[in-house]
C-alpha positions as a Markdown table, in Angstrom:
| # | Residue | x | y | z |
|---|---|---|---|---|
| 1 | Unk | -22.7 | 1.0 | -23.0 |
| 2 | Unk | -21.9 | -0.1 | -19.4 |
| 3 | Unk | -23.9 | -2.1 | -17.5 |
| 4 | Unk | -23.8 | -4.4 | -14.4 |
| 5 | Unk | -24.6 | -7.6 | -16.2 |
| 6 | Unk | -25.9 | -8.4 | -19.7 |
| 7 | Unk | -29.4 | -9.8 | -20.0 |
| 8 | Unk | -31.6 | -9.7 | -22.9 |
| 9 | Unk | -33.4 | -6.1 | -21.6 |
| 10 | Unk | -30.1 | -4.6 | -21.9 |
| 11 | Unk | -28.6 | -6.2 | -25.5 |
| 12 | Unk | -32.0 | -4.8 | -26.4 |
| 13 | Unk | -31.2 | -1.5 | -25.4 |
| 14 | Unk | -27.7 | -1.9 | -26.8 |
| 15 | Unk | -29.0 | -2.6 | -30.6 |
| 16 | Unk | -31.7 | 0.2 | -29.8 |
| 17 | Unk | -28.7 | 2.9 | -29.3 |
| 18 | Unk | -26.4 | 1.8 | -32.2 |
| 19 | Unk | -23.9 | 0.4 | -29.4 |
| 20 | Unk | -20.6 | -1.5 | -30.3 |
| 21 | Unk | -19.4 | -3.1 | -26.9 |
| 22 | Unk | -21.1 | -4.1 | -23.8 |
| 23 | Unk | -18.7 | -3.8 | -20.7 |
| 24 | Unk | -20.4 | -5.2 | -17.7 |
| 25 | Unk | -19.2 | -6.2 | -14.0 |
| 26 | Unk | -20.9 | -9.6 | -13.9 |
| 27 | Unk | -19.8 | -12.1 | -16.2 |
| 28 | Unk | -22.0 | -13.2 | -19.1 |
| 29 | Unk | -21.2 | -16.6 | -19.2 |
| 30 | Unk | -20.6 | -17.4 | -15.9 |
| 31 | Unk | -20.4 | -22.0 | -16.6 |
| 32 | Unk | -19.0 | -23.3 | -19.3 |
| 33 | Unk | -20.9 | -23.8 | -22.5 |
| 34 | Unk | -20.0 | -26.6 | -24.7 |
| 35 | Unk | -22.3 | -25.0 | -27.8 |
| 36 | Unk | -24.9 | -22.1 | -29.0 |
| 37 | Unk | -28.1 | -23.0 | -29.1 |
| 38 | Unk | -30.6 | -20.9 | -29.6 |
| 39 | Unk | -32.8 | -22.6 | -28.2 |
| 40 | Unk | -31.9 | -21.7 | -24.9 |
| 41 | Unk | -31.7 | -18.4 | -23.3 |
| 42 | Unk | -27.7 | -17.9 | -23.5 |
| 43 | Unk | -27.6 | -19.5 | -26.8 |
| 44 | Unk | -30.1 | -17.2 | -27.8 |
| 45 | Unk | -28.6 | -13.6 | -26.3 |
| 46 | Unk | -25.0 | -15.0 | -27.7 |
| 47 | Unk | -26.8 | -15.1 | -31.6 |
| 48 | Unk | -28.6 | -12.0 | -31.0 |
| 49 | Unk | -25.1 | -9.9 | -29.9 |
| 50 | Unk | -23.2 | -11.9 | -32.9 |
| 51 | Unk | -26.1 | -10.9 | -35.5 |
| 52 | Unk | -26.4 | -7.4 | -34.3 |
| 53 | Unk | -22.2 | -7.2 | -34.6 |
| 54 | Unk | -22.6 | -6.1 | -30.5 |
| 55 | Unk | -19.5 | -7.0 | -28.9 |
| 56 | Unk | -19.5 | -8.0 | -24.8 |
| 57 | Unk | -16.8 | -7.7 | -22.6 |
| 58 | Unk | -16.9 | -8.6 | -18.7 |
| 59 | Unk | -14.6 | -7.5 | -16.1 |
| 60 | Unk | -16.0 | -9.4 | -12.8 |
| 61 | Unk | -13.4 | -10.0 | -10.1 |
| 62 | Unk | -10.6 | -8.2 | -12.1 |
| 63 | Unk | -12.3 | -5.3 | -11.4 |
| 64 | Unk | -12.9 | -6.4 | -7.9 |
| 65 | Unk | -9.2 | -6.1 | -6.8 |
| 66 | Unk | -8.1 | -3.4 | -9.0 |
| 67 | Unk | -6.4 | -0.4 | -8.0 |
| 68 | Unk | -9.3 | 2.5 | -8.4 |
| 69 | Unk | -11.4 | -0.1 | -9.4 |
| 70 | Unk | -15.6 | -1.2 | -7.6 |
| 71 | Unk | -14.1 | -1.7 | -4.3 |
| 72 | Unk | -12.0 | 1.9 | -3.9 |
| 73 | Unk | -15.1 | 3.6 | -5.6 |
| 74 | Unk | -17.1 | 2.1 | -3.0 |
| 75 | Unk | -15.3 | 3.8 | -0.5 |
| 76 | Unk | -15.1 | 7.1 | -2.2 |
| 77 | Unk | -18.7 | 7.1 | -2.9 |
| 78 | Unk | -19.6 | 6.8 | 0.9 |
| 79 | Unk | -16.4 | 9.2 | 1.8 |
| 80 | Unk | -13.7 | 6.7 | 3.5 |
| 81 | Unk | -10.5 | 7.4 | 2.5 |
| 82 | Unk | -7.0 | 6.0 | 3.4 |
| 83 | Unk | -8.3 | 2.8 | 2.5 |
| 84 | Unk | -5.9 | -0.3 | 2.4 |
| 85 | Unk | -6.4 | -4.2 | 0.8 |
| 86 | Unk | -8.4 | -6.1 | 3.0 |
| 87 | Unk | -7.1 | -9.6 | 1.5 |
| 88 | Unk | -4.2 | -9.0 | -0.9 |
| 89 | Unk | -4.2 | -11.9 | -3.5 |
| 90 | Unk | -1.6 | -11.0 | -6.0 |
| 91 | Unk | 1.9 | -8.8 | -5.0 |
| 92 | Unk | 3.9 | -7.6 | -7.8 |
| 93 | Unk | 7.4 | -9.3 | -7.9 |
| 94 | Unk | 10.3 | -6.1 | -8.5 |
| 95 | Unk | 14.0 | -6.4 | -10.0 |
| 96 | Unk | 16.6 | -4.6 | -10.7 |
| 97 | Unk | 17.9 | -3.4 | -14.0 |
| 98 | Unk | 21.3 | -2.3 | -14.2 |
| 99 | Unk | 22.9 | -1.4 | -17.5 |
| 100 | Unk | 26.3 | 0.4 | -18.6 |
| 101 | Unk | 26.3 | 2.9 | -21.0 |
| 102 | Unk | 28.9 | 5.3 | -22.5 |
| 103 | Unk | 29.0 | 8.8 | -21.5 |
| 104 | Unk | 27.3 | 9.9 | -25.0 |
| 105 | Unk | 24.0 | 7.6 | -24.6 |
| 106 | Unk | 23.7 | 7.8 | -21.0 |
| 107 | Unk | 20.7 | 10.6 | -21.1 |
| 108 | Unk | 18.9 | 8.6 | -24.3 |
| 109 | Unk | 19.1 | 5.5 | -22.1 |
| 110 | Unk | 17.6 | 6.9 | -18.8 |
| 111 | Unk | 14.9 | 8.4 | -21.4 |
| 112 | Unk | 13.8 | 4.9 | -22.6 |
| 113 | Unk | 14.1 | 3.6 | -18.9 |
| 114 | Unk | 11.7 | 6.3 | -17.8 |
| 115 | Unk | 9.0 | 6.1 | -20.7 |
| 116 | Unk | 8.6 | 2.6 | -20.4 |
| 117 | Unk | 7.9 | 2.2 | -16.9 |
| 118 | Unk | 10.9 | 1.7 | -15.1 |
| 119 | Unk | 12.0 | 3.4 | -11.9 |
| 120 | Unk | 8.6 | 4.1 | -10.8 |
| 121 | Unk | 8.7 | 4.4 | -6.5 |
| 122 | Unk | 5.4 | 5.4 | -5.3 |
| 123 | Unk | 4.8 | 8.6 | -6.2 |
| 124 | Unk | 8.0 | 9.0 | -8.3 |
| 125 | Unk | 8.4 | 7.7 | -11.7 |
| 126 | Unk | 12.1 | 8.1 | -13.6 |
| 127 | Unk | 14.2 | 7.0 | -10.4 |
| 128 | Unk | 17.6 | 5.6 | -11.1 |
| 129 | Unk | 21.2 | 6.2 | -9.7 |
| 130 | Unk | 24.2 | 6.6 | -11.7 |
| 131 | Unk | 27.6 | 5.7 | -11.1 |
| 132 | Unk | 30.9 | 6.2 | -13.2 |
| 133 | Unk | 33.4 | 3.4 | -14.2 |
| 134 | Unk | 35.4 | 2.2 | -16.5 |
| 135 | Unk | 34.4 | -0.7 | -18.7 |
| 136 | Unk | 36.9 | -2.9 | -20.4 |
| 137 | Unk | 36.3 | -5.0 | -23.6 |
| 138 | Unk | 37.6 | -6.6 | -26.6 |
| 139 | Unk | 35.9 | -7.3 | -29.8 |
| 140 | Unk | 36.2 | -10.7 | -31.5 |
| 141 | Unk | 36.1 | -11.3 | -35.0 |
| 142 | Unk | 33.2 | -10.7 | -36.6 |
| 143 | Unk | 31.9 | -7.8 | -33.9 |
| 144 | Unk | 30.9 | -5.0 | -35.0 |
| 145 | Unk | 31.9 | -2.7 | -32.5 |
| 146 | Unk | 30.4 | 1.1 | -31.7 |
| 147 | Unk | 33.6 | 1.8 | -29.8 |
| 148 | Unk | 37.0 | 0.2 | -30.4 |
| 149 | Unk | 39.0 | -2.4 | -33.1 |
| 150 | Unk | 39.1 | -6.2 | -33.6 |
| 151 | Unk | 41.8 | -7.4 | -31.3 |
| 152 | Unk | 41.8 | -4.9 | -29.1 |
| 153 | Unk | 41.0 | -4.2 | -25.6 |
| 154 | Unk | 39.1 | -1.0 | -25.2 |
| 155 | Unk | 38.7 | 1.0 | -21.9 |
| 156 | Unk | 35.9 | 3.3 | -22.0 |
| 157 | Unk | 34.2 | 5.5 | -19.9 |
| 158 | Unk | 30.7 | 4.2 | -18.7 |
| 159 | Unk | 27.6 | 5.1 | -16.3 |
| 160 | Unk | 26.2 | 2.0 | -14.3 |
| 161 | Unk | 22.4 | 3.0 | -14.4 |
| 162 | Unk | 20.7 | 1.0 | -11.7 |
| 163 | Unk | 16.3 | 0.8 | -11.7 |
| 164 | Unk | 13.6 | -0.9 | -10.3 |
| 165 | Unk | 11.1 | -2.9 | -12.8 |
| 166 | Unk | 8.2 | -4.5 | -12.0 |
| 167 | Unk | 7.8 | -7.9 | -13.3 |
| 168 | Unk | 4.5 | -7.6 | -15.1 |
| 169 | Unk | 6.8 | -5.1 | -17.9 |
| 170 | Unk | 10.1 | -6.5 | -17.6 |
| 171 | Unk | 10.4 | -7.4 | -21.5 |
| 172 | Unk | 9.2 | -4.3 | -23.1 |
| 173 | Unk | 11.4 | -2.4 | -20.8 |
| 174 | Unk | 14.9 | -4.6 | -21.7 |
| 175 | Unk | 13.4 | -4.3 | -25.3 |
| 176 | Unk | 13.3 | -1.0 | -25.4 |
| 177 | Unk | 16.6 | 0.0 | -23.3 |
| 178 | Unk | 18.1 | -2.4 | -25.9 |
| 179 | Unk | 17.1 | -0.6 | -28.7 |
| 180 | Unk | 18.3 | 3.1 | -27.0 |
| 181 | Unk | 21.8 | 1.6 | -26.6 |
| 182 | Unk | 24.8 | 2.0 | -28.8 |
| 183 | Unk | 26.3 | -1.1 | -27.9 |
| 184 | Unk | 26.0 | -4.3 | -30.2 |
| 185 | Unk | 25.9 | -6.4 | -27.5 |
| 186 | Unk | 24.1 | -4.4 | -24.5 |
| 187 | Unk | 26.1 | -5.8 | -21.0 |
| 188 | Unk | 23.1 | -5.6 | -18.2 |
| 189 | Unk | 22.2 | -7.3 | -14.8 |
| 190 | Unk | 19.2 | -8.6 | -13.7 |
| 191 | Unk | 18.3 | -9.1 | -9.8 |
| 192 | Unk | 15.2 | -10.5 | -8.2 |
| 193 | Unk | 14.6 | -8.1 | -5.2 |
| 194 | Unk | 12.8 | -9.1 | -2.1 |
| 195 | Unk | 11.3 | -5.8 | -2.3 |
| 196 | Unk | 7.6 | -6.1 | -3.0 |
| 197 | Unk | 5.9 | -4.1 | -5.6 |
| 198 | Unk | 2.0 | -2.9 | -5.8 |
| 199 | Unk | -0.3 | -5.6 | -4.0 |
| 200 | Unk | -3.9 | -5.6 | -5.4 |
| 201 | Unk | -6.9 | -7.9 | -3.5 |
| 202 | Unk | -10.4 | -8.4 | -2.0 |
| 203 | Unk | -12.2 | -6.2 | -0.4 |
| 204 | Unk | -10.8 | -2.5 | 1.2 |
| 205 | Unk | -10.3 | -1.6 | 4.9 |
| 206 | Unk | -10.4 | 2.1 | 6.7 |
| 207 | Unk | -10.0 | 4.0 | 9.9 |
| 208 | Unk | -13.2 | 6.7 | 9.9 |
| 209 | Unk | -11.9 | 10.1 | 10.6 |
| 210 | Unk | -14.1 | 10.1 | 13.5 |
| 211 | Unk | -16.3 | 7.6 | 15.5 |
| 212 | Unk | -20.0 | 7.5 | 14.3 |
| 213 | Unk | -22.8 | 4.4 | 15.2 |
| 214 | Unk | -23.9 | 1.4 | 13.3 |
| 215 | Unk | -27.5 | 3.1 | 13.0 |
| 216 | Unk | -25.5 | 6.6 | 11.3 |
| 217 | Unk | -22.9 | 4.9 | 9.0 |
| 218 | Unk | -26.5 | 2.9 | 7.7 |
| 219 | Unk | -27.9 | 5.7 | 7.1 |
| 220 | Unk | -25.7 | 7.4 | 4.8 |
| 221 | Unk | -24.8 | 4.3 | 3.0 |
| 222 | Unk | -28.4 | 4.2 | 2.2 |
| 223 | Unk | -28.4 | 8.2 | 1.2 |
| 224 | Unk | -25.3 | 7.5 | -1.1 |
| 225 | Unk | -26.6 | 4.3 | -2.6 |
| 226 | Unk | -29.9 | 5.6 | -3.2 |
| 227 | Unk | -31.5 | 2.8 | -1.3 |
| 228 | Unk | -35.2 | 2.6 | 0.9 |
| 229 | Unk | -33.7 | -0.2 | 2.5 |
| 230 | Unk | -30.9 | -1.6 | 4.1 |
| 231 | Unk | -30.2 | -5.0 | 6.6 |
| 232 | Unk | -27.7 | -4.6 | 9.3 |
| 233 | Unk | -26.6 | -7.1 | 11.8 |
| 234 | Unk | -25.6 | -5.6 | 15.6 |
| 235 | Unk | -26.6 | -3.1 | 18.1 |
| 236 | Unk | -27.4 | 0.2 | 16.0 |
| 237 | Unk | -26.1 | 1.9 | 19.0 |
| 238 | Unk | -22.4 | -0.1 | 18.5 |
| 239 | Unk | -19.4 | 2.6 | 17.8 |
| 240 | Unk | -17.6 | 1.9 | 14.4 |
| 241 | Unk | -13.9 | 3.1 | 14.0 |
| 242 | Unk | -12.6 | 1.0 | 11.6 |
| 243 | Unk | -14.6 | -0.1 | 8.6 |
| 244 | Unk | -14.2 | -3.0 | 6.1 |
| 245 | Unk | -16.1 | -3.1 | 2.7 |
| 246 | Unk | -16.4 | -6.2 | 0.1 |
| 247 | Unk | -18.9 | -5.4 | -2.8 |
| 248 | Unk | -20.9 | -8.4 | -3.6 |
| 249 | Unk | -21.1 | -11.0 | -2.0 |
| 250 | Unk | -18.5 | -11.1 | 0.8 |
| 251 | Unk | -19.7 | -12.6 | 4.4 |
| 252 | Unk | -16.8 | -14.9 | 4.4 |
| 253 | Unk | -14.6 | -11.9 | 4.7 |
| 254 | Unk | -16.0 | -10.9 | 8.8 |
| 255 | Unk | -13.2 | -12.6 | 10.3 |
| 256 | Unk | -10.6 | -11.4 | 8.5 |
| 257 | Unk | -12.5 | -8.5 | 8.6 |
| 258 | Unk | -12.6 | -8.6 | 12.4 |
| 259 | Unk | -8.9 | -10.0 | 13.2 |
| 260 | Unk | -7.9 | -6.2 | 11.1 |
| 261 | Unk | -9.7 | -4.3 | 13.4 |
| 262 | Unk | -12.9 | -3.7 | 11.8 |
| 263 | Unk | -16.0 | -3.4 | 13.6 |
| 264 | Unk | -18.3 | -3.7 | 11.0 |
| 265 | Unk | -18.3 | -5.4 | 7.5 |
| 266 | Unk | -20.2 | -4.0 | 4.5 |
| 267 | Unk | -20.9 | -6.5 | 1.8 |
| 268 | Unk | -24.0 | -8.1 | 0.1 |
| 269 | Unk | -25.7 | -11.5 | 0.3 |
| 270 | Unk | -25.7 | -11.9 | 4.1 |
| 271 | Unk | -26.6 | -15.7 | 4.9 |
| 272 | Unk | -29.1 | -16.1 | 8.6 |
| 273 | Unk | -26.1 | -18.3 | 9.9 |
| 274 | Unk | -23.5 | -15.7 | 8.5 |
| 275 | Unk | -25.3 | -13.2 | 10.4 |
| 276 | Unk | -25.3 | -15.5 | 13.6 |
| 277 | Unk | -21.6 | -15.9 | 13.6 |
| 278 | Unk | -20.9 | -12.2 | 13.4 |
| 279 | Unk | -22.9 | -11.3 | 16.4 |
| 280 | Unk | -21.0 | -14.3 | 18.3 |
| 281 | Unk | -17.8 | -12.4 | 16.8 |
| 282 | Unk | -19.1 | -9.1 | 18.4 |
| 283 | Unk | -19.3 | -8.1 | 14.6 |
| 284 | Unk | -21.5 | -5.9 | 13.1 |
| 285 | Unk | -22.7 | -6.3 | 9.5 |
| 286 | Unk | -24.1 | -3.7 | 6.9 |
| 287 | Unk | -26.2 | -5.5 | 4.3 |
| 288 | Unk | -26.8 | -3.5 | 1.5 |
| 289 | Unk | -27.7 | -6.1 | -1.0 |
| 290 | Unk | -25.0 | -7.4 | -4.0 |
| 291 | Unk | -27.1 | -5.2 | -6.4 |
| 292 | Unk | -27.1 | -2.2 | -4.4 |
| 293 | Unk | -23.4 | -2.7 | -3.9 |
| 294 | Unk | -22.3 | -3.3 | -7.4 |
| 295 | Unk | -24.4 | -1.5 | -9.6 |
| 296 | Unk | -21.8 | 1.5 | -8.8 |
| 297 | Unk | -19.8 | -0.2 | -11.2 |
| 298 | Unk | -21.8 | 2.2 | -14.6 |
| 299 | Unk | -21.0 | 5.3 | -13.0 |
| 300 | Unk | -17.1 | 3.9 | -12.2 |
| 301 | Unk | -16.7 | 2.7 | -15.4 |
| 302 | Unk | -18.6 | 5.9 | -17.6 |
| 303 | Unk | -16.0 | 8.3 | -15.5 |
| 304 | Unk | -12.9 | 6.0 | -16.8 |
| 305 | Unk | -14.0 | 5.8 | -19.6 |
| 306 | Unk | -14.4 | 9.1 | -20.4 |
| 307 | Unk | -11.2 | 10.0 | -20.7 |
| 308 | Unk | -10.8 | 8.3 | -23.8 |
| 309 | Unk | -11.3 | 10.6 | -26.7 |
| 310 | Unk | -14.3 | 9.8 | -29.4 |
| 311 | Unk | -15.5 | 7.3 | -27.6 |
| 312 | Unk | -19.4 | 7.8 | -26.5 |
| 313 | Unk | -20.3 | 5.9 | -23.6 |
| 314 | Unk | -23.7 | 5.5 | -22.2 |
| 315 | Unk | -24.9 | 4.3 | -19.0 |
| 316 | Unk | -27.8 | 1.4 | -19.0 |
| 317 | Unk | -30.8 | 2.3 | -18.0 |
| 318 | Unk | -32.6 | -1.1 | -17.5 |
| 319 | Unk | -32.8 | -2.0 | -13.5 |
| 320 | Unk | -32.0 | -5.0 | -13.2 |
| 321 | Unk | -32.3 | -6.2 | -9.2 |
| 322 | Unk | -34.5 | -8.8 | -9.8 |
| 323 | Unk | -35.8 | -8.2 | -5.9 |
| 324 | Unk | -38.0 | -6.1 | -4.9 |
| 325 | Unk | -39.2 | -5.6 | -1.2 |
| 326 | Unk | -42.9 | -5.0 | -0.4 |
């Protein structure tokens, strides 16, 4: 079952439906606990999941600054596209992998390159280039050579297979072009590039296809959100161009927001003096509420996972904004 957080409505509903794991967005145990007690409300949901053999699992801010993940959905749900990272907190250090391979292994080598990851460029996966050489060796006592005698030098005819490997798989991909290689002892380079891989981060930032008004872009968040209500911050009359969106809570983002060209700032949990400093910024600010902004996350999450065979996922029906507006 997915849900935006866990509280003890929804573990209900979870033991009600026969459910094995809880995913939520918003962390269950947000401070530290130094025992269970159930005494106490946490203490008492954390024996309840453990007795019912319920597993929990929250995403939170991973999910935040994922590729595909809240943020980008948010943008699809209300139809921006081309959107880019508004704060980028982690970039992807690349290297390259070059290895030499005799003629006879050089295709079951670029195969094990390929379907472990490496030589993925954008929109390109299996990229490597190739170049022909001699290599020169001499086994040692004790070798065991795949090519050659003790004692003496061999020349052989090899391919130089150069790729690009992000860090984050670096070991399974040596591993595995290790184990696709005839050579006892596999000769490779490594090299650090200053080529920057994938960047994930905060928050999402995108040029509209065409200009539209505070008051508009308000009013069809509100349609694709499902809301009654919405807070906004500017002159409803003020053209937007370029929009930046942070789900959750996010008013520290307008200035960075602002400094990328942004007119206005979508987010949640809009502060009075927050709001002050925006309009002295000549920024505009969409308030849709940290609930109304995140509880996107079920349908994200259903739709991913989806995809994974025998697996039934349902979606929580417990509302859980604990505001209501009268």
């Amino acid at each position: 079952m997915v849900s935006l957080e866990a509280n003890e409505n929804v573990i209900e509903e979870a033991i009600n439906n026969n459910v094995d794991l809880i995913i939520t967005h918003h962390p269950f145990i947000f401070k530290k606990i130094n025992k269970i007690n159930t005494s106490d409300l946490k203490g008492k949901l954390i024996h309840k999941l453990i007795k019912n053999d319920v597993a929990l699992y929250s995403m939170h801010t991973n999910f935040d600054i994922a590729s595909d993940g809240l943020n980008d959905y948010f943008m699809e749900r209300i139809g921006l596209e081309n959107s880019k990272i508004l704060d980028i907190t982690n970039t992807e250090v690349l290297y390259k992998l070059a290895v030499y391979v005799p003629n006879s292994h050089v295709e079951a080598v670029k195969s094990a390159l390929g379907a472990s990851g490496a030589g993925h460029i954008g929109n390109y996966s299996h990229c490597t280039f190739n170049s022909e050489g001699i290599g020169n060796f001499k086994p040692l006592d004790g070798s065991n050579p795949f090519i050659g005698n003790e004692g003496i030098i061999e020349s052989v005819n090899e391919v130089k297979i150069e790729t690009i490997v992000p860090q984050r798989i670096l070991g399974g991909v040596i591993s595995k072009m290790i184990g696709s290689h005839p050579y006892e002892e596999v000769a490779y380079d490594l090299y650090k590039l200053e080529n920057k891989g994938s960047s994930v981060g905060l928050g999402r930032i995108s040029r509209l296809n065409e200009s539209t008004t505070l008051e508009n872009l308000s009013n069809l968040i509100k349609e694709k959100l499902n809301m009654n209500h919405i807070r906004v911050v500017g002159n409803l009359d003020t053209l937007i161009n370029k929009v930046a969106v942070v789900t959750g809570s996010g008013a520290d983002m307008v200035k960075k927001a602002g400094r990328q060209g942004a007119e206005v700032l979508i987010t949640g949990d809009v502060k009075y003096h927050d709001a002050q400093d925006a309009l002295d910024m000549g920024m505009c600010i969409i308030d849709c509420g940290h609930f109304e902004s995140e509880d996107i996350f079920k349908d994200v999450m259903k739709r991913f996972l989806d995809n994974i065979e025998e697996i039934n996922v349902i979606k929580s029906d417990i509302y859980l904004n604990p505001f209501k507006i009268i």
